[in-house]
C-alpha positions as a printed NumPy array, in Angstrom:
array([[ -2.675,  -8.168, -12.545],
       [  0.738,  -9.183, -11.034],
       [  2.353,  -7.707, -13.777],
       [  1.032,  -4.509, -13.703],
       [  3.608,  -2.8  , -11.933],
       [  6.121,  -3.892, -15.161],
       [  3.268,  -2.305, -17.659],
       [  2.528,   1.317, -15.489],
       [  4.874,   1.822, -12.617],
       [  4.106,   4.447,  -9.995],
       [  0.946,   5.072, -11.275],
       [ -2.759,   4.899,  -9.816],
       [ -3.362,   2.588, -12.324],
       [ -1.008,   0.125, -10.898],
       [ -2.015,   0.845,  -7.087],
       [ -5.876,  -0.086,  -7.728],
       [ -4.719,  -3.412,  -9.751],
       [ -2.874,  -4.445,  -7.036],
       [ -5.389,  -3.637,  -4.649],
       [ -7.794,  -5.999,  -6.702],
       [ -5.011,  -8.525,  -6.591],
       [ -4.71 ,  -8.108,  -2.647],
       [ -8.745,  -8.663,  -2.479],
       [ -8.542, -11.705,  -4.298],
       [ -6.033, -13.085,  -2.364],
       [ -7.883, -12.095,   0.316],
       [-10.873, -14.125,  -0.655],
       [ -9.105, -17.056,  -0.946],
       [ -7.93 , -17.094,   2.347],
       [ -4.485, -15.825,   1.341],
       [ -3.967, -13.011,   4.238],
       [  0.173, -12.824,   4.019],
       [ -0.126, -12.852,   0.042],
       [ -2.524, -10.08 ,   0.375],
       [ -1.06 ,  -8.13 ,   2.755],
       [  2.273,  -7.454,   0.301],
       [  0.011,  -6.843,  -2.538],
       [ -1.756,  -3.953,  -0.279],
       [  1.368,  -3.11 ,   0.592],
       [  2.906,  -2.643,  -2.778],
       [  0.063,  -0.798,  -3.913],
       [  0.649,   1.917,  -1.038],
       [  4.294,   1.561,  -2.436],
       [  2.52 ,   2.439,  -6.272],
       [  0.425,   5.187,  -4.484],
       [  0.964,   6.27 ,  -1.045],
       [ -2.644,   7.709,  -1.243],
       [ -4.57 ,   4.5  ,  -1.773],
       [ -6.992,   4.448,   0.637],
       [ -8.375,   1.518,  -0.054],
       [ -5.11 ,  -0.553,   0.344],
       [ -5.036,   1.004,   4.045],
       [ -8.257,   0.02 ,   4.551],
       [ -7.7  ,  -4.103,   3.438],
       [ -4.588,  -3.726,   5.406],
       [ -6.648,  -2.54 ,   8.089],
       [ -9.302,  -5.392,   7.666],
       [ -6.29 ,  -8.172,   7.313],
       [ -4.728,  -6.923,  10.784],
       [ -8.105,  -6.92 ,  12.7  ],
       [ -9.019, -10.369,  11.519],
       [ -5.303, -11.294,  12.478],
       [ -5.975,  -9.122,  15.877],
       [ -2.414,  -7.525,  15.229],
       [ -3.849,  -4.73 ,  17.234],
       [ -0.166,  -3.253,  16.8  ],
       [  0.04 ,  -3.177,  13.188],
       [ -3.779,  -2.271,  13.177],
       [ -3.023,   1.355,  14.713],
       [ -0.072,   1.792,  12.578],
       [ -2.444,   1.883,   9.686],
       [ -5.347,   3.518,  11.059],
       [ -2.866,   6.439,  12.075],
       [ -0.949,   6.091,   8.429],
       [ -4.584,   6.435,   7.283],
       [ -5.317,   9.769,   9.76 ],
       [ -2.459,  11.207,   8.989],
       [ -3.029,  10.517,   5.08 ],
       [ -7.066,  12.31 ,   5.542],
       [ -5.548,  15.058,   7.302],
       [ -3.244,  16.161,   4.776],
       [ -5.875,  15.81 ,   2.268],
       [ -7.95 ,  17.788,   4.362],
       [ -5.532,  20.447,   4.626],
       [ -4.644,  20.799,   0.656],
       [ -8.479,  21.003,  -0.075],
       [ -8.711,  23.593,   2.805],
       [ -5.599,  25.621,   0.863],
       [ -7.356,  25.179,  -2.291],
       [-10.315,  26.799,  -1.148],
       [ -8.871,  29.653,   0.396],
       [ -6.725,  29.94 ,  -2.488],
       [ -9.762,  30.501,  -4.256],
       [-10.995,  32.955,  -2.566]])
């Protein structure tokens, strides 16, 4: 899974493999090594919300409350904009 980003760079492909890397690491008790896998997936896909979330989960359990709200407002701003394409798309529709 380390590899991945070698085999399919900048794709979603490579974001949820290293997002499965960063859970396992996780597990294990391995909250640093996990972090920069969650972080490199975000840098594979900025739209990963599930590497925002484990971030998220890793900073509570850390109680970084300050990088904590950095993520939970990269992850707002992230469900907004989705918000607002789907809400384009529909009108566009119309």
């Amino acid at each position: 899974l380390a590899r991945v980003r070698e085999v399919v760079p900048k794709t979603n492909v490579a974001a949820k493999s290293l997002v499965e890397l960063a859970r396992r690491c996780a597990a294990r008790g391995q909250a640093e090594l996990a972090a920069q896998h969650f972080e490199s997936a975000l840098e594979e896909d900025a739209s990963i919300v599930d590497a925002l979330d484990g971030l998220a989960v890793l900073h509570e359990q850390a109680k970084d409350w300050t990088r904590l709200a950095v993520v939970l407002d990269r992850k707002r701003r992230l469900q907004r904009a989705r918000a607002a394409l789907a809400g384009a798309s529909e009108h566009h529709r119309r």
